[in-house]
Structures are given as structure tokens and as C-alpha cells.
C-alpha positions as CSV (number, residue, x, y, z in Angstrom):
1,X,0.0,0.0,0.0
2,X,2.7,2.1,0.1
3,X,4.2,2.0,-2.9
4,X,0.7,2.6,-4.5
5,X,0.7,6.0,-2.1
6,X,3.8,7.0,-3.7
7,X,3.0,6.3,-7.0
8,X,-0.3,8.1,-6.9
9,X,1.2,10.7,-5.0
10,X,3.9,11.3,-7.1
11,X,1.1,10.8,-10.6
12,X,-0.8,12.9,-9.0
13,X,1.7,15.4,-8.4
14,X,2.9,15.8,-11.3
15,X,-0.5,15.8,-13.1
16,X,-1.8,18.8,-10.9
17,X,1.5,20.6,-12.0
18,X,1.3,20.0,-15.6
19,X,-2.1,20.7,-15.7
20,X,-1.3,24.5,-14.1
21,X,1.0,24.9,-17.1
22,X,-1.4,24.3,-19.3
23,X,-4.2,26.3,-17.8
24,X,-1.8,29.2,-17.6
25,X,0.1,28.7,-21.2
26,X,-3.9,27.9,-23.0
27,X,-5.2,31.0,-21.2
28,X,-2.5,33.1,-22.2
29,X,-2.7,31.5,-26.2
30,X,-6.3,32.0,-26.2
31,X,-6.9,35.4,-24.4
32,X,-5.1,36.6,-27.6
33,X,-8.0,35.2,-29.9
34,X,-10.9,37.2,-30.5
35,X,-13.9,35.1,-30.6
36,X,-16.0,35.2,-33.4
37,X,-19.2,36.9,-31.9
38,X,-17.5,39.5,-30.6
39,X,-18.8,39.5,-27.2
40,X,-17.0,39.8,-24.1
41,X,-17.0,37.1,-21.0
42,X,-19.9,39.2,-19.0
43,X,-21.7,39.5,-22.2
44,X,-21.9,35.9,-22.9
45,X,-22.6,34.6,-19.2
46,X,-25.8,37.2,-19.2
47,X,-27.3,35.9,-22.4
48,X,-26.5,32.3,-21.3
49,X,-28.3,32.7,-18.0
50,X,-31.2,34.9,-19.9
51,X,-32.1,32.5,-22.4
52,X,-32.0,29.5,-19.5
53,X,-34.6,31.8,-17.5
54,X,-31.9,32.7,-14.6
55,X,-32.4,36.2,-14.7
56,X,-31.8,36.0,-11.1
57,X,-28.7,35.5,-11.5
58,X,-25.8,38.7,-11.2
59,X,-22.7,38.3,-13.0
60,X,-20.0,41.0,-11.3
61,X,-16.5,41.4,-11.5
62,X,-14.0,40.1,-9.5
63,X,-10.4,41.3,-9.0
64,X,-7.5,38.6,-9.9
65,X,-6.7,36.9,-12.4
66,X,-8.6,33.2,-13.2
67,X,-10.9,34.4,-9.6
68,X,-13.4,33.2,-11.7
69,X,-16.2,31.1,-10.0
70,X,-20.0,31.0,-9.1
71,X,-21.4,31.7,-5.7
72,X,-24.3,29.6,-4.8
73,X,-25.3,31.2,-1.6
74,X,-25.9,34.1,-3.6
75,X,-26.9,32.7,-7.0
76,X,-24.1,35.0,-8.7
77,X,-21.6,34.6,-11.3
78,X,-18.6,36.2,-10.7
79,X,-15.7,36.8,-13.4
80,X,-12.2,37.6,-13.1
81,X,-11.4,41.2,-14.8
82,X,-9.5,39.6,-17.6
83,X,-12.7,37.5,-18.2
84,X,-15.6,39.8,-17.6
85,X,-14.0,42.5,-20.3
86,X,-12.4,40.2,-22.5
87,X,-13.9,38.9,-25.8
88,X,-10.9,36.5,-26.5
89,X,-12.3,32.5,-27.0
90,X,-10.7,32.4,-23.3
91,X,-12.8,34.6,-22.1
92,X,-16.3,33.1,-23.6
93,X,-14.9,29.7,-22.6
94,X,-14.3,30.4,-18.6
95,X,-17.4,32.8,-18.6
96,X,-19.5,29.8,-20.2
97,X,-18.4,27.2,-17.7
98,X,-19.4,29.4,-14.8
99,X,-22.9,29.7,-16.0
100,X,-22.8,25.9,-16.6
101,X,-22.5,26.0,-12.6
102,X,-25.1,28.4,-12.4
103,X,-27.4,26.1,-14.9
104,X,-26.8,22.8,-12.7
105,X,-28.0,24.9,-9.5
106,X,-30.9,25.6,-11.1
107,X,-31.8,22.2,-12.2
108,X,-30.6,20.5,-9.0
109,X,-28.0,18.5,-11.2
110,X,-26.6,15.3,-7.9
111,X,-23.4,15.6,-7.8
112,X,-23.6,19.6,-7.5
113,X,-26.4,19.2,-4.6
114,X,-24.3,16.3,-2.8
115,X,-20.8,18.6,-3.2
116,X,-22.8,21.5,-1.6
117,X,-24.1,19.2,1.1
118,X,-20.6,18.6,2.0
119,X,-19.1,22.1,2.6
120,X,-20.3,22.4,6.1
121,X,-19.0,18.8,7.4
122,X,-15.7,19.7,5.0
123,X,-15.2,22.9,7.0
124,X,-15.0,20.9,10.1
125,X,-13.1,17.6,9.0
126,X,-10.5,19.2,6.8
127,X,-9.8,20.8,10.3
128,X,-9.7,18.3,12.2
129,X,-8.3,15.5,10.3
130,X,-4.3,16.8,10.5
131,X,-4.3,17.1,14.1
132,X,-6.0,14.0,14.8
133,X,-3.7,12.0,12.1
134,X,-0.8,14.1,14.2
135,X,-1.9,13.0,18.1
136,X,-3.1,9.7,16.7
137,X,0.9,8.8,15.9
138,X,2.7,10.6,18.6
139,X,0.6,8.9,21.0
140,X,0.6,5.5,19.1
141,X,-3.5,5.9,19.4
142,X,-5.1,3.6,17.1
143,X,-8.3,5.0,17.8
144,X,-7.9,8.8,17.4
145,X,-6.0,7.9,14.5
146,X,-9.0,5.6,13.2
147,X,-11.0,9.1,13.5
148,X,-8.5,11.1,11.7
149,X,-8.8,8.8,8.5
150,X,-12.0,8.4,9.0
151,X,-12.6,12.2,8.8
152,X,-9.9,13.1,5.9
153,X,-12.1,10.2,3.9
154,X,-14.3,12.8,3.9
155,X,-11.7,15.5,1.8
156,X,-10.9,12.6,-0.6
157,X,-14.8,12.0,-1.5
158,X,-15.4,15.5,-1.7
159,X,-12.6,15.8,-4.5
160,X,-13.8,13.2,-6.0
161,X,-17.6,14.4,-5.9
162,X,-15.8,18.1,-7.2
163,X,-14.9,15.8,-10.8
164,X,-18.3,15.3,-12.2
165,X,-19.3,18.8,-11.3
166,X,-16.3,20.2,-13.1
167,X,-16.6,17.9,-16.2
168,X,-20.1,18.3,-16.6
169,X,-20.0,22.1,-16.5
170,X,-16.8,22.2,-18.8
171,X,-19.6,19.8,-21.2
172,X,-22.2,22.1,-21.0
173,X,-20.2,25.3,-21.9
174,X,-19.1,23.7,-25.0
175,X,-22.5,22.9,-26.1
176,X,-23.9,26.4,-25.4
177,X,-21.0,28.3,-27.0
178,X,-21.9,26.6,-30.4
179,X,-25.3,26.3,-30.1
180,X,-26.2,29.9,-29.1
181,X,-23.4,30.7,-31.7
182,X,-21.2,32.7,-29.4
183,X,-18.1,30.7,-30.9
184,X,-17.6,29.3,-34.7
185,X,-17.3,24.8,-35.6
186,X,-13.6,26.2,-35.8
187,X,-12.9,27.5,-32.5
188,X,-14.3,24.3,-30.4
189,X,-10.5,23.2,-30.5
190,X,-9.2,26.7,-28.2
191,X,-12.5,26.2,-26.0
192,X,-11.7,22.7,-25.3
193,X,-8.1,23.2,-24.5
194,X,-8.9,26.2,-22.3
195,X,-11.7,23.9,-19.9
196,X,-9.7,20.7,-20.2
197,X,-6.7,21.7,-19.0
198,X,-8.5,23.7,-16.2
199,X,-10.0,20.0,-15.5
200,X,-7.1,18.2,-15.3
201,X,-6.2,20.7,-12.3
202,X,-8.7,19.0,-10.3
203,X,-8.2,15.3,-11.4
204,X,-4.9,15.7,-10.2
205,X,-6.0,17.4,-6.8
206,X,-8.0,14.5,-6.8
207,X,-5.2,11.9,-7.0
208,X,-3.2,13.1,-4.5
209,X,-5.6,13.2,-2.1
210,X,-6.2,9.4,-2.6
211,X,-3.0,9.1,-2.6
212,X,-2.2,10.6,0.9
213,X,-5.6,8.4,2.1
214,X,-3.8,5.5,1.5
215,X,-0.8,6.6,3.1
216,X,-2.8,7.4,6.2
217,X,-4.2,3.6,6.1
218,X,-1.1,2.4,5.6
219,X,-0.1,4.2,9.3
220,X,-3.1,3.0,10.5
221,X,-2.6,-0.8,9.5
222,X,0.6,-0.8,11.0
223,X,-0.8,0.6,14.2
224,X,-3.1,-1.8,14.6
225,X,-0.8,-4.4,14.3
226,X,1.2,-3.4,17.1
């Protein structure tokens, strides 16, 4: 077991960090490129949630750069400065897969509704988990460190749970972007490169947390043992 913590680790590692290059060196290629309607990121993400009856839905500026995300507590989309004013594909893309957040809200979409579900028991087991892990082998406590793992189980599914969410906003903005004819056939290729790479930043999250799960039960089996 651990050897397969290290080599997830060190996969997962390296996928997370690859995958930043690309988000950055995509973004940067396709902030460049106008896309073909013309319209900037806060332009796109209001028609988008229009025409799917969100009107309820703000879209505001944020400052930073790829700040980009979508608030459910207040149902509002907010984009990153070099999103909301940009009419590069980058732009349309990130502003698209924002509303696609926005869209499974509305709709109730499972995994969104079991990730939000999560965040308040997160809050307290991401916490928690270390410093039980920590006490659990100073103190050679199989139990407290039972708890720990138990508890960081928790981070690791919600990760996982984050993938389908992610994936199936990324989908939807790609369908929309054509369909509502905010991008041309020709510039699916710089959309998809822009929201899989951003993607591949969570898989990799993803896999080193599984990875460091398994390291933890790897502990905790030896413990036991004694």
C-alpha cells in the first residue's frame, strides 16, 4: 500500500502541476483570440443565463486573475477582470463554464447538490483530520487515529464528488458556446483546450488526495498491528 501511495502521490503530483501549465500557457494562447461573436465574457454569461430563465442571476466582477467562479449562496456569477471584459475565445470559454455551474444549480443537477451538502461537514473535517492524524501517531492511538482517517475520507470524497461537477460544467459550456453561436465549428479546438486543462487541475487534486488516504491507512494498519 505504500508504494501505491507513492505512486499516486507522485502521478498525482505531477499531473496537478502539468495541468497548471497548461491552464496558464492555454489562457494566455487563447486570451489573444478574438472570438467570433464578438462578445466579451460578461456579455456571454448574461445571455447564457437569460435564455435558460436565470435572470436572477448577477454576473459582477471580481479582481485577480482566473478568480473566476460562481457563488451559490448568492446565485451569482462572478468573473475575473480579464474574463468579464475580454472577448478573447478564453474569455467566452471560462465565462460559459461558470454559467454551466449556475445552470446545474438551477436544475438541481446530484453531484452539485451532494458537493454543496458537503461544505459544512468539509469545513469541520478538513480541520480536524491533521491534528488527529498528528496525536493519533505521537501517541501510538489507534483509535484517534482511526477518526483522523476516517474524517480526511471525507476530503478525498469530496474531490472526487468536485470531478463530475467540473466535467459536466466544462460539457455544457461547449455545447452552449456553439449552439447559441457565441463561438464558430472552428474555435471548439481553443475552447476545449482552455476547460480541459482547467480539469485536469482538479483530477490531479483528486489523486493526491487518494493518494495521501492511502498513506494514512497504511499508518493506520501498522498501528493496529502493534
Amino acid at each position: 500500500m505504500f508504494w501505491l501511495f507513492m505512486i499516486l502521490s507522485l502521478a498525482g503530483l505531477g499531473l496537478a502541476i502539468w495541468a497548471q501549465m497548461r491552464v496558464k500557457s492555454n489562457y494566455r494562447r487563447w486570451s489573444k483570440v478574438r472570438a467570433f461573436s464578438g462578445m466579451t465574457g460578461a456579455e456571454v454569461a448574461r445571455e447564457i443565463l437569460d435564455s435558460h430563465q436565470l435572470t436572477h442571476v448577477a454576473v459582477e466582477r471580481v479582481p485577480g486573475t482566473l478568480t473566476d467562479h460562481y457563488d451559490p449562496t448568492v446565485r451569482t456569477v462572478r468573473l475575473s477582470e480579464g474574463i468579464y471584459d475580454s472577448n478573447s475565445i478564453a474569455a467566452v470559454s471560462v465565462a460559459a463554464h461558470e454559467c454551466g455551474h449556475a445552470l446545474q444549480h438551477h436544475e438541481a443537477y446530484g453531484a452539485l447538490v451532494f458537493r454543496h451538502r458537503m461544505v459544512p461537514l468539509l469545513n469541520l473535517t478538513s480541520g480536524l483530520a491533521p491534528w488527529l492524524l498528528i496525536a493519533g501517531v505521537l501517541m501510538n492511538a489507534f483509535n484517534l487515529l482511526l477518526l483522523g482517517v476516517i474524517l480526511f475520507a471525507t476530503v478525498v470524497l469530496f474531490h472526487l464528488v468536485t470531478l463530475p461537477v467540473e466535467f459536466n460544467a466544462s460539457s455544457r459550456a461547449k455545447e452552449i458556446l456553439l449552439r447559441q453561436n457565441f463561438i464558430s465549428e472552428g474555435e471548439k479546438k481553443g475552447v476545449g483546450q482552455v476547460l480541459n486543462a482547467a480539469a485536469l487541475t482538479y483530477v490531479g487534486s483528486a489523486v493526491v488526495a487518494l493518494g495521501q488516504l492511502l498513506y494514512y491507512l497504511f499508518i493506520l494498519f501498522g498501528q493496529g498491528d502493534d
